[in-house]
C-alpha positions in Angstrom: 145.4 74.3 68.8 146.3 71.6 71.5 143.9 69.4 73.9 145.7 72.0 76.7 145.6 75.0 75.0 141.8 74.4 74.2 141.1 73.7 77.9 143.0 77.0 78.8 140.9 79.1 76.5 137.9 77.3 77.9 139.3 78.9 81.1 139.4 82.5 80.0 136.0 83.7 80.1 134.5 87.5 78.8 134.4 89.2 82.0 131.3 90.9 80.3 129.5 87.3 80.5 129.6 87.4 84.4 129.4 91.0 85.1 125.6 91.4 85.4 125.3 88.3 87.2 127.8 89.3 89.9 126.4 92.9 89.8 123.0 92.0 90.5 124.4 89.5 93.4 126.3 92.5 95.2 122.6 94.3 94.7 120.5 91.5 96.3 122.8 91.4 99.1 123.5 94.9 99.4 119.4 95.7 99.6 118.5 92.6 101.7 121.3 94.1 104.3 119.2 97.1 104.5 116.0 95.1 104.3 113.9 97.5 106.5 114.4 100.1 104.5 112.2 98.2 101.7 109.6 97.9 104.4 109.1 101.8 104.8 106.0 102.0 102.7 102.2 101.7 104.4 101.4 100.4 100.6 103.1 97.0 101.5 100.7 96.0 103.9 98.0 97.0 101.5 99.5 94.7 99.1 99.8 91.8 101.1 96.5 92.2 102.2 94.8 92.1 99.2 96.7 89.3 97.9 95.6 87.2 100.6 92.0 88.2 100.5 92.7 87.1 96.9 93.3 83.7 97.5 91.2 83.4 100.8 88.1 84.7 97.9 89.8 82.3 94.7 88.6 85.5 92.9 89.1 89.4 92.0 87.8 92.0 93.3 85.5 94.2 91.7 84.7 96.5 94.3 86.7 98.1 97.2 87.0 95.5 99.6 88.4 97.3 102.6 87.6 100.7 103.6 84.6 101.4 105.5 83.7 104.5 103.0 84.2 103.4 99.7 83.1 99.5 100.4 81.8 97.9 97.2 82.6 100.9 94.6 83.9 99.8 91.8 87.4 99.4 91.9 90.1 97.5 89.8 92.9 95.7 91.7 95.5 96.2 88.6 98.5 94.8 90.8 96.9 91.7 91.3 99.5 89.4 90.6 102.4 91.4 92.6 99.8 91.3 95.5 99.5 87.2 95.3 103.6 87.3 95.0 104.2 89.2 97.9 101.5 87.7 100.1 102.6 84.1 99.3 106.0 85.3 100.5 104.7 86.6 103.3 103.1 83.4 104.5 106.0 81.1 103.4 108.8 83.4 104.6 107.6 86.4 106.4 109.0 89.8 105.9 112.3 88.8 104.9 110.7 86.5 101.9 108.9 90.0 100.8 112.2 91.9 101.2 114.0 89.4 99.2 111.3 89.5 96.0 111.8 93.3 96.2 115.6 92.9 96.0 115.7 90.2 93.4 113.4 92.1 91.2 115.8 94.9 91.9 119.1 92.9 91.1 117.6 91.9 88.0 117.0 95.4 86.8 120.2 96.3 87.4 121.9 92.9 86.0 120.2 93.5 82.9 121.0 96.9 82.5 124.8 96.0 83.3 124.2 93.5 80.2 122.9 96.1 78.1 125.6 98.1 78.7 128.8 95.9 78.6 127.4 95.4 74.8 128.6 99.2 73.8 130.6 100.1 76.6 134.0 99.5 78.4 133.2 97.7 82.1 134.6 100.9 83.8 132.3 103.2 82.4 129.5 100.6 82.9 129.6 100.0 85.8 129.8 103.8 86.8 126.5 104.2 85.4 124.8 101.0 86.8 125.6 102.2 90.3 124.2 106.1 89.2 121.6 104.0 88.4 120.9 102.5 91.9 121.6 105.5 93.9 118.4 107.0 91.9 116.2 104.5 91.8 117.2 103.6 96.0 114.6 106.3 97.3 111.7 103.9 95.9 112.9 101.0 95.9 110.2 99.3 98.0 108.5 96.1 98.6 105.4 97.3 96.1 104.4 95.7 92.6 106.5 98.3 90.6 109.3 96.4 91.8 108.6 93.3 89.6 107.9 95.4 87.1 111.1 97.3 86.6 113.1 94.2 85.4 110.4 94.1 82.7 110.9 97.5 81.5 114.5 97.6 81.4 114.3 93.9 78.9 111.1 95.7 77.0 113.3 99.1 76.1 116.2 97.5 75.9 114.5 95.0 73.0 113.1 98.1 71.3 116.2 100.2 71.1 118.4 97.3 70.3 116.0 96.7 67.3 116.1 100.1 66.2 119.7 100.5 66.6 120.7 97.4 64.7 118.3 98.4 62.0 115.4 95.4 62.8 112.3 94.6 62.6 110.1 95.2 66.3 110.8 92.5 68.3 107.9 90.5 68.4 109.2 87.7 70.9 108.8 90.2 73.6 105.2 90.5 73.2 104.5 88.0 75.7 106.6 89.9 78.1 103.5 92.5 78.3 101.1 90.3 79.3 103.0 89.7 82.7 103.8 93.1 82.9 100.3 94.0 82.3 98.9 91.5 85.4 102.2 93.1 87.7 101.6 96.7 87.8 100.1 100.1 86.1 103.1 100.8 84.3 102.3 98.6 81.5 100.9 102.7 79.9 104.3 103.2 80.2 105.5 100.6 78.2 103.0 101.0 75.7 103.8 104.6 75.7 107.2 104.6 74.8 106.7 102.3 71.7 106.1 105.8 70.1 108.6 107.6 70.0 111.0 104.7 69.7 109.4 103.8 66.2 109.8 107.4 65.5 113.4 106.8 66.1 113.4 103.9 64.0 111.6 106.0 61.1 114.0 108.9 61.9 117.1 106.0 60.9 115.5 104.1 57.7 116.5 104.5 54.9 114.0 106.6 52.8 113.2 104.2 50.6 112.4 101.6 53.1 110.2 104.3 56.1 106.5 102.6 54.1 107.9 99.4 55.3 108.8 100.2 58.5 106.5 102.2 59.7 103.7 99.4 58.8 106.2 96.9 61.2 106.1 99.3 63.9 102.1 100.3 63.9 100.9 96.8 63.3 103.7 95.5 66.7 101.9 98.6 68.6 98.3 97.7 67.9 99.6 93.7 69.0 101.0 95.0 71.7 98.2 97.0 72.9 96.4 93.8 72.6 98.9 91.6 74.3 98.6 94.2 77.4 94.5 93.8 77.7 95.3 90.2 78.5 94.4 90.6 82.2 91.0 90.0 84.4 89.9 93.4 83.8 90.8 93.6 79.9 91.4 97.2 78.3 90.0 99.0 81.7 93.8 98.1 83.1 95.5 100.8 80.9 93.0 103.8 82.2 94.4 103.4 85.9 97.3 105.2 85.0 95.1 108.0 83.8 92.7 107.8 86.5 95.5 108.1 89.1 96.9 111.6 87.0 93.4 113.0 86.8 93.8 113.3 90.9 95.7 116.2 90.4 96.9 118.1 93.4 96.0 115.2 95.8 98.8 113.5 94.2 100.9 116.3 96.1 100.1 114.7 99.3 102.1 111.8 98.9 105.8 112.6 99.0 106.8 110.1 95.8 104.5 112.3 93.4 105.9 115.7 94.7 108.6 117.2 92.6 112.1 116.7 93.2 113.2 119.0 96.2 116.5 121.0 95.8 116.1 122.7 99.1 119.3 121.2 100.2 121.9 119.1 98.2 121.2 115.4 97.1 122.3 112.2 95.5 120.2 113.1 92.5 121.7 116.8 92.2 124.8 115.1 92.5 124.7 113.0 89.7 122.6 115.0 87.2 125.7 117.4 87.9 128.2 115.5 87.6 126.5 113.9 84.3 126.0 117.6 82.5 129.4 118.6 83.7 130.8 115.0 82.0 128.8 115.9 78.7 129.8 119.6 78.6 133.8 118.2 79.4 134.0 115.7 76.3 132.0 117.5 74.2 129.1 114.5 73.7 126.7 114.9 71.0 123.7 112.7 70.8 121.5 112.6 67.6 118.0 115.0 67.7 115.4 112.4 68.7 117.5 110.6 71.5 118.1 114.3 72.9 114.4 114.4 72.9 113.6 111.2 74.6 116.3 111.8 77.1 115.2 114.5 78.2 111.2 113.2 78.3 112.8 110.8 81.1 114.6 114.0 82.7 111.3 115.7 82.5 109.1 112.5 84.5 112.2 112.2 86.9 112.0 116.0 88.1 108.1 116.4 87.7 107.8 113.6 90.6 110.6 112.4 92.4 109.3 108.6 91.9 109.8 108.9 88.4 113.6 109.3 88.8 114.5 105.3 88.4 112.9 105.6 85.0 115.7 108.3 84.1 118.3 106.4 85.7 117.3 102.8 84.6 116.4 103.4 81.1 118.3 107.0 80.0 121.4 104.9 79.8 120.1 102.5 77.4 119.0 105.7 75.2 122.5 106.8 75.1 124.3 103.7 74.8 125.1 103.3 71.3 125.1 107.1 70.2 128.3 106.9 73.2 129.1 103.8 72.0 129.5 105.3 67.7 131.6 108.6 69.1 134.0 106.8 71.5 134.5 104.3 69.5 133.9 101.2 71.5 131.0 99.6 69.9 130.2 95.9 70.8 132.4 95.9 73.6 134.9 95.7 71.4 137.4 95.8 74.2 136.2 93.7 76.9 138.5 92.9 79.2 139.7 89.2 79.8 140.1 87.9 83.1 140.0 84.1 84.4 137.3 83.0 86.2 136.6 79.7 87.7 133.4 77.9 86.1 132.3 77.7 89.8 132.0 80.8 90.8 128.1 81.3 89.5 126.9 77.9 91.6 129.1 79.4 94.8 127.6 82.8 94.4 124.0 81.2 94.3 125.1 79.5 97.7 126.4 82.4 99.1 123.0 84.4 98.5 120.7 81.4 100.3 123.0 81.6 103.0 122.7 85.3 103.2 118.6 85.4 103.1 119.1 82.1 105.8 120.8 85.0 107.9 118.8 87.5 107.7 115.4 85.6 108.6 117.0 85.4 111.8 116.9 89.2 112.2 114.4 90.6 114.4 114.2 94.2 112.9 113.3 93.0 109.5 110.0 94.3 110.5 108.0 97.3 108.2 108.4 100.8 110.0 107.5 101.5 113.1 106.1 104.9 111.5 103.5 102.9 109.6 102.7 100.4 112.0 100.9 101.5 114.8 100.8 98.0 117.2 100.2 99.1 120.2 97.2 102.3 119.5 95.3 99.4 117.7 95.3 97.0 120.6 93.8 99.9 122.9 90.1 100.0 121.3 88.1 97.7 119.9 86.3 98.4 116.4 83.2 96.0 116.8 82.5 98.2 120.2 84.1 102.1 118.9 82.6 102.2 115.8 84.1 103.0 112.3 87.9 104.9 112.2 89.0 108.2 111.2 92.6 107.0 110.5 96.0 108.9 109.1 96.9 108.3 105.7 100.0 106.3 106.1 97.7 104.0 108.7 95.3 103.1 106.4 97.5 100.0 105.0 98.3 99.0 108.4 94.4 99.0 109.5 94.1 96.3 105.7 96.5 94.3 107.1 95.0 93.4 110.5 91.9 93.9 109.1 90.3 96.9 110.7 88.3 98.4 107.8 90.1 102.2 107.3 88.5 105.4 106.3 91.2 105.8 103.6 93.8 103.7 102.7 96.9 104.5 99.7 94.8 103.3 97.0 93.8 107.1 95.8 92.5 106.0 92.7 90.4 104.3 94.6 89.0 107.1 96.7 89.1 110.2 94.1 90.6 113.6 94.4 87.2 115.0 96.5 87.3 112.4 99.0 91.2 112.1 99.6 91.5 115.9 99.3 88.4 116.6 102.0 90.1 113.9 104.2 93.5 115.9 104.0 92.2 119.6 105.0 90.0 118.0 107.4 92.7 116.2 109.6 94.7 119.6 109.0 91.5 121.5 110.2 91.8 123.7 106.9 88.0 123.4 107.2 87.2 123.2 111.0 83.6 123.0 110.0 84.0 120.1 107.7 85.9 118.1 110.2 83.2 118.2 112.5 80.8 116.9 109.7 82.8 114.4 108.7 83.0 113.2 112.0 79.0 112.8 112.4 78.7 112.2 108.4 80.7 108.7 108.5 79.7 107.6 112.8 83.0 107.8 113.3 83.7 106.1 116.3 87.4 106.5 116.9 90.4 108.4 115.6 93.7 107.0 114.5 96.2 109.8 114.0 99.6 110.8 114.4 100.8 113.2 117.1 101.6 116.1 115.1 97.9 116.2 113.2 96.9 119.5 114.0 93.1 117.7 114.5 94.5 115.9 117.7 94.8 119.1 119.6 91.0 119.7 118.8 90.2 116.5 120.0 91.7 116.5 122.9 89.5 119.9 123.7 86.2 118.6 122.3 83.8 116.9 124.9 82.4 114.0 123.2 85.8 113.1 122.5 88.3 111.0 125.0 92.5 110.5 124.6 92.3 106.9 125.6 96.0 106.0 124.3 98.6 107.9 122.8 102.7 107.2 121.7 105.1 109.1 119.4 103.8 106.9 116.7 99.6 107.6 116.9 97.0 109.1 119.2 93.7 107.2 119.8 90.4 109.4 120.6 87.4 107.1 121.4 84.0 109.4 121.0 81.9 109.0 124.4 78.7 109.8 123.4 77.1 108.3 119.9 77.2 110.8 116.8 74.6 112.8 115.7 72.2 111.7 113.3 70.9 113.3 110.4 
């Protein structure tokens, strides 16, 4: 081969090498275009809150430090270290720095997945997938520490199932990748979780002779891995949060991410699980027993509760790759396509996304939602003078921000299925009685709520009660006479 010939080649690069990189690029600009739409959560402000108090404290807490109700009961801040990344990009960049750590985070779920894909598939049907992928997980993608964490799920699964599917040992290099994930966010259960029935798989594949053998590797890398993920402040008491938060049980039905999916009207996820059972009915696709079953585990989480559905679309995919991959014949990517591109375009792209986020810190509506954020209702009393707050759910992380201690905030967990459900029927006057006790048990003072509460009406009739401000975002009541005591 010639001096020219070998440049040439040098030239023609796998368009599989540059794929995920350029995917996740069109991702972080794509989400940091619609960067208020990562800002629609109350949770962000609770987040960013906390990590400052965080650093303002140079310690954890231990104890509920917000919330006028539940102040000092013993709480554990499992998010810690999303909460110190988002509030350091809040004070070095505002909201468009927290936007653009959701998006990255984001882009580099999908980037990887793209990766993981273009391994056993052709880029068409990849890429197909990948943006299946980010239409289902778009409803929650948020600025919230599960963000950071979804990057780290998609490299954790993807290490396990190319380890069984290649007939390996566990990957034990990855193990460090749980201690992060077990400082980011709750999820770590999950990741813990799923080493089960993935060394089933692996048992399912061995060889007879060798299952003794393999199931030791895979029990002794799950007992290190449970170990790796009690590296944290709080040590083992980290993995019972997820459990805590499922023992709330119907209060989770409050909040519209833990509600099941809702086919009351066509949507982008009956869409695509249509389309995808109408693909797998048309070619006739048959998947081996086990990765039926884990398939549809992930179907199962993703209809159960609707935030569960970027678990089916981020890591279902990687479940099916090579079974796809063995009966289409395309394993290894065996047919990537060839294309020239210049050795610059990864530095220009890099450019072209700092310029981008430049942009958009100019924008003035790169602000959270005005639905969460009520300004001007807060500026009409004064807390030192009113008293303690009865305030809407969704206000709660607003009140953390500006530092107005709530009476409930997002952190259920934190509060208990009595207490969040008893706030809930109150504000709904489900329990007229209760509401009033409430009222006199806490000294509430004022009353942040929105319009549409149905406890607003009875406030506006009650006489120790005054409207003293009111918008289509929330309604202030300021009590005129001191509450009752006991």
């Amino acid at each position: 081969m010639t001096d020219q010939s070998i440049r040439q080649a040098s030239r023609v690069v796998d368009m599989t090498t540059h794929l995920p990189w350029l995917v996740a690029a069109g991702v972080y600009l794509l989400l940091l275009v619609l960067g208020p739409r990562l800002l629609a959560d109350p949770d962000t402000y609770s987040h960013i809150a906390l990590g400052r108090w965080i650093m303002e404290h140079q310690a954890l807490p231990d104890g509920d430090p917000f919330s006028h109700t539940m102040r000092g009961a013993h709480w554990v801040a499992f998010e810690w270290l999303s909460q110190l990344v988002y509030a350091n990009a809040y004070a070095l960049g505002g909201w468009v720095a927290v936007v653009a750590v959701a998006a990255v985070a984001a882009a580099a779920a999908l980037g990887q997945l793209t990766r993981f894909l273009l391994r056993e598939w052709q880029p068409a049907p990849a890429l197909i997938v990948v943006l299946a992928a980010f239409v289902l997980t778009a409803p929650h993608t948020l600025a919230r520490p599960h963000m950071l964490a979804l990057p780290l799920m998609v490299a954790w699964v993807a290490a396990l199932l190319r380890a069984v599917d290649n007939r390996r040992a566990p990957p034990w290099r990855m193990l460090p990748l749980l201690v992060l994930w077990a400082n980011l966010h709750g999820s770590i259960t999950f990741g813990l979780a799923i080493i089960g029935p993935i060394a089933i798989d692996a048992l399912w594949n061995a060889p007879r002779a060798e299952r003794m053998r393999v199931a030791k590797q895979w029990v002794l890398f799950g007992v290190a891995a449970l170990a790796a993920a009690c590296v944290n402040p709080y040590g083992p008491e980290i993995l019972l949060v997820t459990l805590r938060t499922i023992a709330l049980g119907d209060v989770l039905l409050i909040v519209t991410e833990w509600r099941s999916q809702d086919f009351s009207k066509p949507g982008a996820y009956e869409m695509i699980m249509l389309a995808g059972f109408g693909f797998a009915l048309y070619r006739g696709i048959k998947l081996p027993p086990l990765r039926i079953l884990w398939v549809f585990g992930l179907l199962h989480l993703s209809l159960s509760q609707s935030r569960h559905a970027d678990l089916f679309g981020l890591l279902a995919p990687l479940f099916l790759a090579r079974p796809l991959a063995h009966q289409f014949g395309t394993v290894a990517g065996r047919i990537a396509a060839q294309t020239r591109i210049a050795g610059w375009l990864p530095a220009a792209t890099g450019l072209l996304l700092i310029a981008v986020t430049g942009v958009a810190a100019a924008r003035h509506d790169m602000t959270p939602a005005t639905n969460i954020s009520p300004v001007n209702a807060v500026k009409s009393f004064d807390v030192a003078k009113s008293g303690p707050v009865l305030n809407e759910y969704s206000f709660g992380g607003y009140l953390d921000f500006v530092g107005i201690p709530p009476f409930i905030d997002g952190r259920a967990e934190a509060y208990g299925a009595v207490f969040t459900m008893r706030h809930d029927r109150a504000l709904n006057l489900q329990n007229l009685p209760d509401f009033l006790a409430l009222l006199d048990e806490y000294k509430i003072g004022v009353t942040l709520l929105m319009p549409n509460t149905p406890a607003v009406g009875l406030l506006d009739r009650l006489p120790d009660w005054q409207r003293v401000y009111s918008d289509n975002i929330a309604v202030v009541h300021v009590r005129r006479t001191s509450p009752r005591k006991d």
